[in-house]
C-alpha positions in Angstrom: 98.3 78.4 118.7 98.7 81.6 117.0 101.5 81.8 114.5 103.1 84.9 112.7 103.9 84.6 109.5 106.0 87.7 108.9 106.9 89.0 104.7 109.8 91.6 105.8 110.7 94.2 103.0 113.7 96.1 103.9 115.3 99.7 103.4 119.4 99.7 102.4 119.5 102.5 105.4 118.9 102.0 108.8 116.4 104.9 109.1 114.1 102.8 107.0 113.4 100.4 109.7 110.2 98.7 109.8 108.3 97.7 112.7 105.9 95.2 112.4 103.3 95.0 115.3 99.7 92.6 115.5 96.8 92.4 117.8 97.1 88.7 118.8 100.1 86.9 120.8 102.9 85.5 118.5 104.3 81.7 118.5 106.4 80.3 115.6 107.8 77.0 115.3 107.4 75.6 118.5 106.7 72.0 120.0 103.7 71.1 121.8 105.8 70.7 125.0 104.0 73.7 126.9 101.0 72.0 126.7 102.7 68.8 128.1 103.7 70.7 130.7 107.3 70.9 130.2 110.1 73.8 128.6 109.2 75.5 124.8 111.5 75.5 122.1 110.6 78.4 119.9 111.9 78.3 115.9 110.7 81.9 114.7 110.8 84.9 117.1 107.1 86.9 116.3 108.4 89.6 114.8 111.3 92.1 114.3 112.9 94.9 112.2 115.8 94.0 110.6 118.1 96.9 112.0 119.5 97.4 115.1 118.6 93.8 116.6 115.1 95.5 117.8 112.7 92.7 118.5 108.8 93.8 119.4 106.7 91.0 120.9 103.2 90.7 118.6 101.3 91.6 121.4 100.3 94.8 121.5 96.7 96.1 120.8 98.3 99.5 119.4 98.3 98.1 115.8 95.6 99.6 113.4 93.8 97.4 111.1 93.7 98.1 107.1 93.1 97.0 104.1 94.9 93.1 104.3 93.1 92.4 100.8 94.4 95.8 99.1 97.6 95.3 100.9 98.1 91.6 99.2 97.1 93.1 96.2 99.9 95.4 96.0 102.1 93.6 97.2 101.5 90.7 94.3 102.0 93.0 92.2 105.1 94.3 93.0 104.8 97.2 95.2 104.7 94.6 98.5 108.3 96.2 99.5 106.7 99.1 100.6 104.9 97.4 103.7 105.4 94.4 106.0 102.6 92.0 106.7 102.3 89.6 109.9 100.2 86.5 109.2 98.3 85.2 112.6 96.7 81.2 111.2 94.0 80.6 114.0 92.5 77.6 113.4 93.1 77.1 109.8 91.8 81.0 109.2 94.1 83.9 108.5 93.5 87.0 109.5 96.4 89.7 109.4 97.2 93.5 111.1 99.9 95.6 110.3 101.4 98.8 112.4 100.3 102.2 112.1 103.9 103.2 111.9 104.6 105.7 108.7 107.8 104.2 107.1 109.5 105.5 103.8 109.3 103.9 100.8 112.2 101.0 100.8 114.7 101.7 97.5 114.9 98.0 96.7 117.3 96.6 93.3 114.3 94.7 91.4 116.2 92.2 90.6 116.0 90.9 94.0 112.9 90.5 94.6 112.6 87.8 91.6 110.0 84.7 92.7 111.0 82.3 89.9 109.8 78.7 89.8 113.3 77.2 89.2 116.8 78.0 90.9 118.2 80.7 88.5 116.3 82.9 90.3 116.9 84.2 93.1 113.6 83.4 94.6 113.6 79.9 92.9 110.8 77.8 94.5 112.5 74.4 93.2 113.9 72.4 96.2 116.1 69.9 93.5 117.3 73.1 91.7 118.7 75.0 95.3 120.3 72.2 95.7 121.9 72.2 92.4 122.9 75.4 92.6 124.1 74.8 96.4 126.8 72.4 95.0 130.3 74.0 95.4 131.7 74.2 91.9 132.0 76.7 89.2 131.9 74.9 85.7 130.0 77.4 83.8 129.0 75.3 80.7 127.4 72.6 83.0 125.3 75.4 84.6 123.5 76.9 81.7 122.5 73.6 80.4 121.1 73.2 84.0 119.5 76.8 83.8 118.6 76.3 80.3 116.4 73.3 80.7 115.0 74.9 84.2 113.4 77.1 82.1 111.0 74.4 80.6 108.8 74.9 83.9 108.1 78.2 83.2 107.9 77.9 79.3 104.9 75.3 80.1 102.8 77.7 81.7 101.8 79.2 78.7 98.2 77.4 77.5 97.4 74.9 75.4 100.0 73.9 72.1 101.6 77.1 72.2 103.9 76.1 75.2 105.3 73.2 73.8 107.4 74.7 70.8 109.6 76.7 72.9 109.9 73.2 75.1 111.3 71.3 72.2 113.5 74.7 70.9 115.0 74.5 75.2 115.5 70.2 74.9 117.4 71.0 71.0 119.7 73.8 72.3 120.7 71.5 75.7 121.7 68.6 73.5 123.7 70.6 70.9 125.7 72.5 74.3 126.6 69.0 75.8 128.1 67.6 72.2 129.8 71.2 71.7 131.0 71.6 75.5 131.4 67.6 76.5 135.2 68.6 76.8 135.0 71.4 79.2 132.3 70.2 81.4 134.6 67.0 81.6 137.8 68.6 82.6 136.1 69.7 85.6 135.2 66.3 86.4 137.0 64.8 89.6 139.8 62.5 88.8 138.8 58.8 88.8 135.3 59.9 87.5 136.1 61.2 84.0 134.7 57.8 82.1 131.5 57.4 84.2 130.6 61.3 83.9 131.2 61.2 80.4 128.7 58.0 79.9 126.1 60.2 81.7 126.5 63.5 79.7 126.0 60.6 76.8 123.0 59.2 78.1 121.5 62.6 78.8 121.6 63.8 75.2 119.9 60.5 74.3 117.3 61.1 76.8 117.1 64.6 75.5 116.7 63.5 71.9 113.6 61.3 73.1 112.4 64.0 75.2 112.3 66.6 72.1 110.1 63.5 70.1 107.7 62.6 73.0 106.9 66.5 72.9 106.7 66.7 69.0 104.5 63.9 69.2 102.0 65.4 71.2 101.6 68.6 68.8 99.3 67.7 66.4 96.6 69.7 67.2 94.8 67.8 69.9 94.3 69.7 73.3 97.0 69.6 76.0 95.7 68.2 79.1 96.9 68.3 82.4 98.5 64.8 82.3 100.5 65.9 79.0 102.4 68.8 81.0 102.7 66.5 84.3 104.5 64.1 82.0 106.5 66.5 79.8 107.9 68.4 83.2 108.5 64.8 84.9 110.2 63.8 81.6 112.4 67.2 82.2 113.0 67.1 85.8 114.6 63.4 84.9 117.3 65.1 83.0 117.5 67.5 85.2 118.3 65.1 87.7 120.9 63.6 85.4 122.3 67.1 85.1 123.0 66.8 89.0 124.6 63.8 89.3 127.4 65.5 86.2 127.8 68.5 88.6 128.0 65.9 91.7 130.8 64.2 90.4 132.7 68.0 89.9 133.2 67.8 93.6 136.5 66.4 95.0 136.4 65.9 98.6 135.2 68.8 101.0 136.0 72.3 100.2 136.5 73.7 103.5 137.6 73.1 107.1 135.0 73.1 110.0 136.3 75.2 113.0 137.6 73.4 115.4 135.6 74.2 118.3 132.5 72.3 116.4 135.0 68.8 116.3 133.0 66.7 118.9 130.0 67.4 116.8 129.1 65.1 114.3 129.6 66.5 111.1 128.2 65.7 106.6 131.3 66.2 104.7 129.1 65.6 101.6 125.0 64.8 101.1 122.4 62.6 102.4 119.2 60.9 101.9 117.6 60.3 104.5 114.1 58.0 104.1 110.8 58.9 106.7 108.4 56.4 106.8 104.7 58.7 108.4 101.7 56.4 109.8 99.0 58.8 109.3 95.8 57.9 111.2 92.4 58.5 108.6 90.1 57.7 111.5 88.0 61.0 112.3 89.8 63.2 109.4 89.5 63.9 105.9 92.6 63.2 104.0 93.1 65.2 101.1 93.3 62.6 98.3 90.3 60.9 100.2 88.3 63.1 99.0 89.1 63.7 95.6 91.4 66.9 95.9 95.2 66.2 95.3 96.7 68.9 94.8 98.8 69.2 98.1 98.3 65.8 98.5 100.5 62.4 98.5 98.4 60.8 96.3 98.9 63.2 93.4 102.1 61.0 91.9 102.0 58.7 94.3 98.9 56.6 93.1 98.0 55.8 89.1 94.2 56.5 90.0 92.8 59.9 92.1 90.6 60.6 94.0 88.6 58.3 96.9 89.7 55.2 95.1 93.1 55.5 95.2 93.5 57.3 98.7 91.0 54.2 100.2 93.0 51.2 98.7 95.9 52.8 100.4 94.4 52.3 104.1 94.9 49.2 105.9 92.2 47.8 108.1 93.1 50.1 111.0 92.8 53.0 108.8 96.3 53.7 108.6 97.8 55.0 106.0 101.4 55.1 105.0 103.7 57.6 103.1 107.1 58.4 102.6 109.3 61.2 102.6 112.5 61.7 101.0 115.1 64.7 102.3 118.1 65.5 100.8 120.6 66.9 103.7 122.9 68.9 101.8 126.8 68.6 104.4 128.5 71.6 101.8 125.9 74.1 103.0 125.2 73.3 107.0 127.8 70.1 107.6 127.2 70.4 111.3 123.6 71.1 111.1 122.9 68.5 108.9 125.4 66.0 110.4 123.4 66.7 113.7 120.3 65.3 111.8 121.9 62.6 109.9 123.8 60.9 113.4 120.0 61.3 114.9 118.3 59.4 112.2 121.4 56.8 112.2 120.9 56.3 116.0 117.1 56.0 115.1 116.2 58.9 117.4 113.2 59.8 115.6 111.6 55.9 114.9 108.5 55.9 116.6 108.1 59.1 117.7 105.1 61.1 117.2 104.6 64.5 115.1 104.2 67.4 117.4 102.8 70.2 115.2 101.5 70.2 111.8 99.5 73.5 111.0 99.7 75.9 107.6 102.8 77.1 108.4 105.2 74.0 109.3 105.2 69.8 110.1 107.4 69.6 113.6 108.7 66.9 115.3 111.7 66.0 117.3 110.7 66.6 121.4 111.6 63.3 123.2 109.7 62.0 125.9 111.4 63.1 129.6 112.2 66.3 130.9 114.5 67.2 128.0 113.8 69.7 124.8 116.2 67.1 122.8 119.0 64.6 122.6 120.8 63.9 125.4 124.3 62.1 124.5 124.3 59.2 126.3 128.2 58.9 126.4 128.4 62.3 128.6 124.6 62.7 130.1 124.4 66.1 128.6 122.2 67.9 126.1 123.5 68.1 122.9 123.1 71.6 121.3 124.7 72.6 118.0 125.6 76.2 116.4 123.3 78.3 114.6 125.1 77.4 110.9 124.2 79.0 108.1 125.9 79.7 104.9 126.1 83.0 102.6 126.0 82.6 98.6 129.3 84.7 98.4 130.8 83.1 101.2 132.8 80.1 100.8 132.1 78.7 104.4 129.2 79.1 107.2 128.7 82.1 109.2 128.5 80.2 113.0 126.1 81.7 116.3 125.0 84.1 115.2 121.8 85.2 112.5 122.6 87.6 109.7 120.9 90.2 111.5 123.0 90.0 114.5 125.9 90.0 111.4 124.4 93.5 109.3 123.5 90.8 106.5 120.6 92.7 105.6 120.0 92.1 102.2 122.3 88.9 102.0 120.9 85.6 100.8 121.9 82.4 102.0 122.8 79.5 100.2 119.8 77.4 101.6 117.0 79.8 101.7 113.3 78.9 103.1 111.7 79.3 99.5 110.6 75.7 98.9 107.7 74.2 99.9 109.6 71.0 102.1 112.4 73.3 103.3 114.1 71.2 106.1 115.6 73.4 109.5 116.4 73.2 113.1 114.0 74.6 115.7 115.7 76.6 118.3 115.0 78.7 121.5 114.1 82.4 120.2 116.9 84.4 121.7 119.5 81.3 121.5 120.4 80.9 117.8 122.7 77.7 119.4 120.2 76.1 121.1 119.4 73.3 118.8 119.6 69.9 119.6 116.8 67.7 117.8 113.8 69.6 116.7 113.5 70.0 113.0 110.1 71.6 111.1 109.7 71.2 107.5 107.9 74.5 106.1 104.7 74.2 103.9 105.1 77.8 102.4 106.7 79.2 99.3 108.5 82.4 99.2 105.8 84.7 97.0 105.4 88.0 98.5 108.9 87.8 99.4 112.4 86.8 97.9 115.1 84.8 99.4 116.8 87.0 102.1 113.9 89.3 103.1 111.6 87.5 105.0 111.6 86.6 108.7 113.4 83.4 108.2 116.4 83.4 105.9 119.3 84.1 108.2 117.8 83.2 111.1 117.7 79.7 111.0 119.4 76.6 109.8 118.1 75.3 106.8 120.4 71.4 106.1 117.9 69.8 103.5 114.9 70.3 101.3 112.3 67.2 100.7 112.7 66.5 97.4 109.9 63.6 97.2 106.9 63.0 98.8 106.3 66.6 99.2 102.7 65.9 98.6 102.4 63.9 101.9 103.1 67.1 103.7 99.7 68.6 103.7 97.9 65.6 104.9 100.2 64.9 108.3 98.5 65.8 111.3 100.2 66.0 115.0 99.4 62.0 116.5 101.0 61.0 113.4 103.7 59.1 114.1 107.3 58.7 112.1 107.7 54.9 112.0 110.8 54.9 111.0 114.0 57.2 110.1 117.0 55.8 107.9 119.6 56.6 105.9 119.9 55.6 102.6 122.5 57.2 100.7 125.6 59.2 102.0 125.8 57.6 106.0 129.8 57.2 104.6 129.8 61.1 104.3 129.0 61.5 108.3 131.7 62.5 110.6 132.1 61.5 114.5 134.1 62.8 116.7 
């Protein structure tokens, strides 16, 4: 299949509209159904500008070719708002085209197009830290521990011993803001959870003061390996984690009311973790850790060894191997969206079922066997389709059927934006935004050339969770591949049936 990957900069003004346009025929985030000879379900229309609800099929031989290299070029360093770039993966090669249409430079507030590695940002890339930040509550001392200590990512990218002062200066100034601010951060605390909250924020500073020595310790000269960071932003992420759970318990009950026409659906009134055990078949294939590269694979954190070794001794006799994934389905942001997903994986929908596309671009699964594109309820007989449902940072409720495009949300950012690597959505029918029913992808990019808002997926579809573990299995999933099993493990008391 042919796939467009589509980095949208946009103009304020509506004269600035930008056309996008490639040689090839356009498909994004579809199942394989076509080729079983049954009905599509398309995810990602080709293309489109973002004013005026024009959509222009990517199949047109009228484009011109340029410069892709020169373009990328520009655009990492800054200057990529002044074209827009369609990205057609062929067989695992990319190859790009852009239109020949003249457009004026876009007039763009630079703060917005921010890439960050954490949440601060607006183009955070941290799946834990969106959701941090997705949590509905406003206690401003508990947030800039959380951004302060977010900034130890970043701070370790600098080489060699240099990085790790300004760790231990970041780890200091967290612990002496929880014993200056315990107070305040408590009196946001829900009622009944004041005590256990407290014994947290206690626990973190102690983990904090350990932290600052583990990373004292390892600056006495020697060289900084790989493995010292790895452990120094595991040891962080821990707090970080800790951090969450504080801001968790800030929450009392569900801040808003889902309209009523959605009350048959089922609906997260909270958060989720959902647990997907993937058989992937190694007969015939190379699999990443096999041989010897882990970076986007499972076996990176996974297994104490690398390499061959590791990835072998995790294959049973049949050459199967097993991994797991973790997603966090976040009920504040998309409850019926994610409720949708949470009742399917309750009712096992997904156990056994095989995934249907895994390519550069996305892992997709979610087609049942029969005639239909998705679940069929079996108390009315009927396909079950849900609202597109997605939620706006200044809003304090979804925006429901309808994309922010359709909306004049140009330049808004939503609460849940496709920037992670792992980010968890429904498919849909291209020119339905409430035809979802059961097909979810799980993206395997990472916002760079664009931030959150201004590319061709924010607003347009329904992001209810991020993969927060396992991440690494991701790469190394391959359609045949079949989901053994789908649970829930934390949170099944937050869903909602009618």
């Amino acid at each position: 299949s042919t796939i467009a990957w589509a980095c949208l900069c946009v103009h304020r003004r509506p004269q600035a509209n930008m056309v996008l346009q490639a040689r090839a025929p356009a498909r994004a985030l579809v199942s394989d159904r076509t080729a079983r000879g049954g009905s599509r379900r398309s995810a990602v229309p080709a293309v489109c500008c973002t004013h005026h609800r024009q959509v222009v099929r990517a199949c047109s031989g009228d484009s011109q070719p340029f410069d892709a290299q020169g373009l990328l070029a520009k655009a990492a360093l800054g200057v990529g708002a002044a074209a827009s770039v369609a990205f057609s993966v062929v067989g695992g090669a990319s190859t790009a085209a852009a239109s020949g249409v003249e457009t004026p430079s876009p007039i763009l507030d630079l703060a917005t197009l921010t890439t960050g590695q954490g949440g601060k940002s607006e183009g955070g890339k941290d799946a834990e830290a969106i959701l941090r930040y997705a949590l509905p509550i406003d206690n401003k001392d508990i947030r800039l521990i959380q951004s302060t200590l977010e900034e130890i990512d970043e701070k370790l990218k600098v080489p060699g011993q240099k990085s790790l002062p300004p760790v231990v200066k970041i780890s200091n100034s967290a612990q002496n803001m929880i014993s200056k601010r315990k107070d305040s951060i408590l009196k946001d605390v829900s009622p009944g959870k004041t005590t256990e909250a407290e014994a947290l924020l206690k626990t973190i500073s102690g983990k904090l003061s350990d932290f600052s020595k583990d990373v004292n310790s390892r600056m006495d000269g020697r060289e900084i390996t790989f493995d010292d960071k790895a452990e120094i932003r595991e040891g962080a992420k821990e707090i970080l984690q800790d951090v969450g759970l504080v801001e968790e318990m800030m929450v009392d009950g569900f801040p808003y009311d889902v309209p009523e026409e959605y009350a048959n659906l089922p609906q997260l009134k909270g958060r989720a973790l959902v647990e997907v055990d993937v058989l992937l078949d190694t007969k015939g294939r190379v699999i990443a850790g096999m041989a010897g590269n882990t970076s986007t694979s499972f076996f990176l954190r996974s297994q104490e060894g690398r390499g061959a070794t590791a990835a072998t001794s995790s294959v049973d006799e049949n050459g199967i191997l097993k991994g797991r994934l973790l997603i966090v389905c976040d009920g504040f942001s998309a409850p019926v969206t994610a409720g949708n997903f949470v009742d399917l994986v309750d009712r096992g929908f997904y156990d056994g079922m095989e995934i249907q596309r895994a390519d550069e671009l996305v892992v997709q699964t979610g087609d049942p066997d029969g005639p239909a594109s998705g679940f069929v309820d079996p108390n009315s007989g009927e396909l079950r389709n849900i609202p597109l449902e997605i939620k706006r940072k200044v809003d304090k409720v979804p925006t429901y059927e309808a994309t922010f495009e359709d909306l004049g949300y140009f330049l808004d950012q939503p609460q849940l934006p496709f920037n992670a690597f792992g980010t968890t959505a429904m498919a849909r029918e291209q020119f339905d935004p409430n035809s979802g029913s059961s097909q979810f992808f799980i993206l395997l990019k990472e916002s760079e050339l664009t931030p959150t808002g201004l590319n061709l997926l924010d607003g347009s579809f329904a992001v209810f969770g991020y993969v927060v573990d396992g991440v690494e299995l991701l790469s190394d999933i391959k359609p045949g591949d079949v989901i053994q099993s789908a649970k829930v493990v934390e949170g099944l008391d937050n869903l909602v049936r009618s």
